[in-house]
C-alpha positions in Angstrom: 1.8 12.1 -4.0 1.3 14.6 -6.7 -1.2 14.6 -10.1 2.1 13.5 -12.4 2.6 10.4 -10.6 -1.5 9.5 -10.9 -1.0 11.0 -14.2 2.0 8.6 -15.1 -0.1 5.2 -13.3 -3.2 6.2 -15.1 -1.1 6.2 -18.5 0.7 2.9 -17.8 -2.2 1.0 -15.7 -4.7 2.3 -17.7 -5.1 -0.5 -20.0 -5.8 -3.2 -17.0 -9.4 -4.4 -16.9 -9.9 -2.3 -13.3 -12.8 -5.3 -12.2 -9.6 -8.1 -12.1 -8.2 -5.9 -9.3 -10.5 -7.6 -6.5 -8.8 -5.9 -3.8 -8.6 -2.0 -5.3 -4.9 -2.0 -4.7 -2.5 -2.8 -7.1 0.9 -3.1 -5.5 2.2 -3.0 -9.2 1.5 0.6 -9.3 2.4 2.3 -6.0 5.1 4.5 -5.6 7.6 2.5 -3.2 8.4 4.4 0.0 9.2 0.9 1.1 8.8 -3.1 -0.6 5.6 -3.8 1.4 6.3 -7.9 0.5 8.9 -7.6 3.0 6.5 -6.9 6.1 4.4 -9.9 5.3 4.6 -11.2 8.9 6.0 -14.3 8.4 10.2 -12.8 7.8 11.0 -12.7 11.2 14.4 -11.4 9.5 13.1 -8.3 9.6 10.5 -8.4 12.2 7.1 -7.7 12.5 7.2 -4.5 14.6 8.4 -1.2 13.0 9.3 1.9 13.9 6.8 4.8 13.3 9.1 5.9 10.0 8.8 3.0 8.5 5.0 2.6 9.5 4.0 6.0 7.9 6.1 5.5 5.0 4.8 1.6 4.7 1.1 3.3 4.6 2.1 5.6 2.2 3.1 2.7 -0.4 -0.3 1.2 -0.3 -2.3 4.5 -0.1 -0.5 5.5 -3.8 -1.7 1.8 -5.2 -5.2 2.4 -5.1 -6.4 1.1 -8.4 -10.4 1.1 -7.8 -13.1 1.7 -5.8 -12.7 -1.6 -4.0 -9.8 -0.6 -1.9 -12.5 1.6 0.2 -11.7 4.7 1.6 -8.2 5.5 2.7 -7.1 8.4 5.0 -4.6 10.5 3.2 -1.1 9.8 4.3 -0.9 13.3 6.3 -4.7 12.3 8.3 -3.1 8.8 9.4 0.4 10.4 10.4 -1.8 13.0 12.5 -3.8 10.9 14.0 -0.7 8.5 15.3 1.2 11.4 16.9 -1.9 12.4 18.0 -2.3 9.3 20.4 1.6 9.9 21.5 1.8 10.6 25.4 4.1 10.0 28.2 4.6 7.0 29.7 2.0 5.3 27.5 2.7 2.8 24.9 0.0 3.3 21.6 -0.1 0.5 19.2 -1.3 0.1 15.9 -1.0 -2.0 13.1 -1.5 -2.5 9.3 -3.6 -5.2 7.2 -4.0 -4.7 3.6 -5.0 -7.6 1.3 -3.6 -6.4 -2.6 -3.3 -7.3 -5.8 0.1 -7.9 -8.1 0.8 -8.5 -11.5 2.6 -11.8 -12.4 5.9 -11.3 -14.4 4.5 -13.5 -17.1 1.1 -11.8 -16.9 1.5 -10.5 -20.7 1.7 -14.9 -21.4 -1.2 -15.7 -19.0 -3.2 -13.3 -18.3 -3.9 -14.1 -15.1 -2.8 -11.4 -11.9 -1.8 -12.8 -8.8 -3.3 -12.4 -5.2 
């Protein structure tokens, strides 16, 4: 992710009272690598396990919506990728997984006011 997408969230997003955000990531404002509703767990459609691709691409999406300090600190994109071929070996299966709890905007947020969890 490079400074003119921030720079573009910042502009759009900026307005957002940062505090509502209770998670520190707004899925509103990540750049989609891939539609992280769909890997909610509960579609088996499209499974709960993942290929590595979709993984580090999946980690990506969240990493770009940090919106605040509450989301914690996040290894950049490039650490996590390292650190999962890292673990590759022979003959040995590594596991991992993924569990983010995030913030979206309702459609009619403009009428309510309200953001959804």
């Amino acid at each position: 992710m490079d400074n003119n997408y921030r720079t573009y969230v910042n502009q759009v997003f900026g307005a957002l009272e940062s505090n509502r955000i209770s998670t520190g990531l707004l899925v509103d404002c990540c750049f989609d690598f891939t539609d992280p509703e769909i890997y909610n767990g509960s579609l088996l459609v499209y499974g709960i396990l993942m290929g590595q691709g979709i993984y580090s691409e999946s980690y990506k999406t969240i990493f770009t919506g940090k919106f605040n300090s509450n989301a914690g600190t996040l290894s950049h994109p490039s650490i996590h990728d390292s650190l999962c071929y890292i673990a590759r070996s022979k003959e040995v299966s590594t596991f991992s997984g993924l569990l983010f709890k995030y913030n979206a905007i309702y459609s009619n947020a403009q009428v309510n006011g309200k953001c959804k969890r």
